[in-house]
C-alpha positions as CSV (number, residue, x, y, z in Angstrom):
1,X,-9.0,9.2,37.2
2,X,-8.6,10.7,33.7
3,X,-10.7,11.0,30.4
4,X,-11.4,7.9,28.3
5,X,-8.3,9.1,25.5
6,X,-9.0,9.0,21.5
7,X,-7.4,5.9,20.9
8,X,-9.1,3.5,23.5
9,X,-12.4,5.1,21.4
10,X,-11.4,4.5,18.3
11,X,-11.3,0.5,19.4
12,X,-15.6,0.3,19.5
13,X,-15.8,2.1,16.5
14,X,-18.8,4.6,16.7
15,X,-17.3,7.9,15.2
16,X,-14.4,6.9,14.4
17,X,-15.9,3.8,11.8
18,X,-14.6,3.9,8.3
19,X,-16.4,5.8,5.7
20,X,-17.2,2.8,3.2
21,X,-20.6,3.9,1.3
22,X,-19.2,4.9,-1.2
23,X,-16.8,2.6,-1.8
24,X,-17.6,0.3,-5.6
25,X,-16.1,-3.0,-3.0
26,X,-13.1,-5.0,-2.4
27,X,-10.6,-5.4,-4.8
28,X,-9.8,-8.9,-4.8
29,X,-8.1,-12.1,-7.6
30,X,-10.7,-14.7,-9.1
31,X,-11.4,-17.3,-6.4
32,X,-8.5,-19.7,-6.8
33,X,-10.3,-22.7,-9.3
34,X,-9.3,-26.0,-11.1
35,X,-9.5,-23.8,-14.5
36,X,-6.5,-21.1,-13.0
37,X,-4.7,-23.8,-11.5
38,X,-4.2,-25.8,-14.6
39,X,-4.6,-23.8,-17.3
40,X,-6.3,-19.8,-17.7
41,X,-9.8,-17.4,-18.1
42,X,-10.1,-14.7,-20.6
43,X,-11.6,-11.7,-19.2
44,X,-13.0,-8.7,-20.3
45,X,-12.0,-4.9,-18.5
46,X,-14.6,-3.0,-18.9
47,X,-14.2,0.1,-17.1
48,X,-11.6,1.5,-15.0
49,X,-13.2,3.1,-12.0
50,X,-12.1,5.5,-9.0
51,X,-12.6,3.7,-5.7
52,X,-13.5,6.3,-2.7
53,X,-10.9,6.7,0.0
54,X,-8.1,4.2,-2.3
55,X,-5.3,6.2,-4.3
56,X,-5.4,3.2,-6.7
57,X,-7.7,2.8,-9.8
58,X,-9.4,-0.3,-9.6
59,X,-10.6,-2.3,-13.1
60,X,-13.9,-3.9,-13.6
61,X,-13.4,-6.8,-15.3
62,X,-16.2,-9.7,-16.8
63,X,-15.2,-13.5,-17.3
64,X,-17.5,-15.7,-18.6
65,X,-18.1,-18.1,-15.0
66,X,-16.4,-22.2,-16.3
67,X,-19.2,-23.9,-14.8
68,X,-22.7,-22.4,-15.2
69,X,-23.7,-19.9,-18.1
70,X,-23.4,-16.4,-16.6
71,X,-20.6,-13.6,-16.4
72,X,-18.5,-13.0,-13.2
73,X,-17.5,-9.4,-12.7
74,X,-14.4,-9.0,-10.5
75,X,-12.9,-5.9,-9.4
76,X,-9.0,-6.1,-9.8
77,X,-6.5,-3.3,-8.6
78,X,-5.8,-1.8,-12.1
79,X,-2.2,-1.7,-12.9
80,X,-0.4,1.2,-14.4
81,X,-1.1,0.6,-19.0
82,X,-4.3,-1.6,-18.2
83,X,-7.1,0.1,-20.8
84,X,-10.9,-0.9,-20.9
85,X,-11.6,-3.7,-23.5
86,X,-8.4,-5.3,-22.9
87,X,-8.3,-8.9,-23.2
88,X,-6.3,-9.9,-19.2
89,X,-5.7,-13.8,-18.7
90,X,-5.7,-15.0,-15.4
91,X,-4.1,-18.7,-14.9
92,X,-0.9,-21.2,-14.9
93,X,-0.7,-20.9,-18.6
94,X,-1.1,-17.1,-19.1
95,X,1.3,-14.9,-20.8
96,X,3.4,-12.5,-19.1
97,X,1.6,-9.6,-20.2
98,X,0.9,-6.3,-17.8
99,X,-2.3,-7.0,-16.2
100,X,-2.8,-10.8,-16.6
101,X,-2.5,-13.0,-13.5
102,X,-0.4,-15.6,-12.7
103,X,1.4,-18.0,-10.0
104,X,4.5,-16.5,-9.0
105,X,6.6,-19.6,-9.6
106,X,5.8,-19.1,-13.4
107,X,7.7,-16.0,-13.4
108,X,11.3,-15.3,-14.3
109,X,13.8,-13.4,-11.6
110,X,13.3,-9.7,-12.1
111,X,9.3,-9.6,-12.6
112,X,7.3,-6.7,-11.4
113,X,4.3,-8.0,-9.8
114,X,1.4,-6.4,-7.8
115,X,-1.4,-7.3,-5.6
116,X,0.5,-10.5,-4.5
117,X,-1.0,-13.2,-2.3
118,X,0.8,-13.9,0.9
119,X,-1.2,-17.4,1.1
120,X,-2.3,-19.5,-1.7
121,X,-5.9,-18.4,-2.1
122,X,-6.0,-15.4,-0.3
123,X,-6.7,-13.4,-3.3
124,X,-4.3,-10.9,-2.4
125,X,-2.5,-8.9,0.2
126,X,1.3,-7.3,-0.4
127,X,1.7,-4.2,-3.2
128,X,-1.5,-2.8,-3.4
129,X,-1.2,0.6,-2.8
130,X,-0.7,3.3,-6.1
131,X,2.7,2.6,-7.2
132,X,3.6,0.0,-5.1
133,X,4.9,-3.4,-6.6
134,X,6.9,-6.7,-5.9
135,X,10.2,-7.6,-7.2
136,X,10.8,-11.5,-8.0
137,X,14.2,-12.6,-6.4
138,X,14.4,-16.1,-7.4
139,X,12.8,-19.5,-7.0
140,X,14.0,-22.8,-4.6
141,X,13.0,-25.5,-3.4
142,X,11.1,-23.6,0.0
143,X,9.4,-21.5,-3.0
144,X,9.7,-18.1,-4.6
145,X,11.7,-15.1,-2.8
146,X,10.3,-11.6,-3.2
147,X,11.1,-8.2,-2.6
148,X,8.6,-6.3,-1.1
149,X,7.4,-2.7,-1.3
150,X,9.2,-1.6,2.2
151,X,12.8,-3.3,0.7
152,X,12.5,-7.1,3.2
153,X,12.5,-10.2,1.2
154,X,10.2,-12.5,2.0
155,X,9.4,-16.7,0.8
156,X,6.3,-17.1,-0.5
157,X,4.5,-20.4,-1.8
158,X,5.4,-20.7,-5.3
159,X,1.2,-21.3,-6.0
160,X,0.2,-17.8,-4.6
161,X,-0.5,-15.1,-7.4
162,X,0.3,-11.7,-8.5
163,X,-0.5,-9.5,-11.1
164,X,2.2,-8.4,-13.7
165,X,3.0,-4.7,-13.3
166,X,3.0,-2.1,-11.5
167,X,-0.2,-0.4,-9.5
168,X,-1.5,2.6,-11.2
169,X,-1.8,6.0,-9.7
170,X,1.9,6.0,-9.0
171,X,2.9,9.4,-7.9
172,X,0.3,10.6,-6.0
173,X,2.0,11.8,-2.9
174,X,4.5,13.6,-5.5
175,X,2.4,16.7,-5.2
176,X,2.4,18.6,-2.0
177,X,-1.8,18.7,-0.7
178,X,-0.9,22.7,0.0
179,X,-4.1,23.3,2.1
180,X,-5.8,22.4,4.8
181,X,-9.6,21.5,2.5
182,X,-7.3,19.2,-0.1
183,X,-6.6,16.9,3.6
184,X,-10.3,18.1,4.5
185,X,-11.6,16.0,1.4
186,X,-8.8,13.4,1.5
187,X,-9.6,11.8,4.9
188,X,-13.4,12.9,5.1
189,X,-13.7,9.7,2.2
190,X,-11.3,7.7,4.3
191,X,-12.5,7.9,8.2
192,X,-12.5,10.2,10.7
193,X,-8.5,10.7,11.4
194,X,-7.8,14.4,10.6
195,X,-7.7,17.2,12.0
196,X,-5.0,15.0,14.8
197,X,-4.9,16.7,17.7
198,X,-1.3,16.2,19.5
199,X,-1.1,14.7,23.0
200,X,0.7,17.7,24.2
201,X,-1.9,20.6,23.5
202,X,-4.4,18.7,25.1
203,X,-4.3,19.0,29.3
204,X,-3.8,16.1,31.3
205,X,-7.3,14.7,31.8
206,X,-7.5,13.8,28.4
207,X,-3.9,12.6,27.6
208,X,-0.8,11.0,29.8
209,X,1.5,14.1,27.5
210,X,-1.3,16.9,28.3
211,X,-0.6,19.7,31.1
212,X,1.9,21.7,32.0
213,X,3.5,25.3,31.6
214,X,5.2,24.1,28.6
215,X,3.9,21.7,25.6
216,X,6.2,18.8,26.4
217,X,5.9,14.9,27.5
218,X,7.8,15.5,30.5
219,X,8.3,11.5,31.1
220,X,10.2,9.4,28.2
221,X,7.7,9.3,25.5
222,X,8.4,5.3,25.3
223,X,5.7,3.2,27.0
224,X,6.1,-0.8,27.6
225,X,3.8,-3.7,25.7
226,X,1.5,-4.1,29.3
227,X,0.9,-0.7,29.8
228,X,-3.3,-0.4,30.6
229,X,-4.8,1.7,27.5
230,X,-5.0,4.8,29.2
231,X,-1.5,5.0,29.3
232,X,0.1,3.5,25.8
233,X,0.6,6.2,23.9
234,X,3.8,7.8,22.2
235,X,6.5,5.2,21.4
236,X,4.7,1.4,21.9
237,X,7.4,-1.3,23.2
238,X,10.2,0.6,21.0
239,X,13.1,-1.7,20.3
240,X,15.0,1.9,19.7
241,X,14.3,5.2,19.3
242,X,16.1,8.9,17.7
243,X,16.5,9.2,14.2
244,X,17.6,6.2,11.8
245,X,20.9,7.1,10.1
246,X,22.9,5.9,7.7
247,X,21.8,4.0,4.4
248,X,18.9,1.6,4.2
249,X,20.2,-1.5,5.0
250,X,18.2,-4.8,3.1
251,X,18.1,-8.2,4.4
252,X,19.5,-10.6,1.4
């Protein structure tokens, strides 16, 4: 019986949990309220803050709470122009400015839009990444189309929101990391993930590609959906494998 392989450890966690104390917290929309849904909040950004382990900038931003007198700071992903002590609107009946927030069905065909939510109220889950951003299709009667980061179009419910623009930060991966310490520093923020040790220079106790005279699999390196833990590494239920050729093909 072989070793107990890195990825059936990384499933309980222990080493191998994420590195969040430093983190300022999740990056989130307003929760979804009668005041957003029918009309808009002013808010206030106040700083623009690195978030550890995230290539994105993220914006602190105050609103005065619609219900009880005190403030309600949310952290938004910043998107690329937002400055501190700009005014952003969030709401039905906000402008179409960069950085305000709005439902996607009040937007015209065309709009860039970030940190969208995939279900109304969700507070946001497609484009959040530096850079990243949604395309606007069109609108009908199953709701709004979008274009998403990776090219697929996808129907979303016209009540979801998004923010208008694109995430900041955008070409970050532009620039080669050139060492090994600029990865060192880059994934000791994230969680434990690098240096990755390849299946095929370990030996075979601690990996199905480990052992022999030569590093190689020797088997195909495609393993099927049932396969017990110990075994499903390499290529996981691939529908095909080699190199994708040709030009990106997108789904209209």
């Amino acid at each position: 019986m072989g070793r107990v392989i890195r990825s059936q450890r990384k499933g309980a966690g222990g080493i191998f949990k994420s590195h969040t104390h430093h983190r300022k917290g999740p990056a989130k929309h307003r929760a979804l309220d009668f005041a957003e849904r029918h009309g808009y909040l002013r808010g206030l950004v106040k700083e623009i803050i690195h978030d550890p382990g995230r290539g994105a900038p993220l914006a602190s931003v105050h609103f005065k709470n619609p219900y009880k007198y005190k403030k309600d700071r949310e952290l938004f992903i910043a998107a690329e122009g937002l400055y501190t002590g700009q005014f952003v609107y969030c709401g039905a009946k906000a402008s179409l400015t960069i950085g305000n927030v709005l439902p996607v069905s009040a937007l015209p065909e065309g709009a860039i839009v970030c940190n969208l939510e995939e279900r109304v109220g969700d507070r946001g889950a497609v484009a959040r990444a530096s850079g990243k951003y949604c395309t606007v299709v069109g609108h009908s009667d199953k709701g709004t189309q979008i274009k998403l980061p990776s090219g697929k179009k996808k129907i979303v419910d016209g009540t979801c929101r998004a923010t208008i623009g694109v995430v900041a930060g955008g070409g970050r991966i532009d620039k080669p990391l050139l060492k090994a310490g600029r990865s060192y520093h880059k994934y000791k923020a994230k969680r434990n993930e690098w240096p990755k040790v390849r299946g095929v220079a370990m030996n075979p106790v601690d990996h199905p590609h480990g052992g022999g005279n030569h590093q190689h699999i020797g088997h195909p390196s495609t393993v099927r959906r049932d396969a017990p833990h110990g075994q499903k590494v390499g290529l996981i239920a691939a529908r095909r494998t080699g190199r994708i050729r040709g030009a990106k093909k997108v789904e209209d």
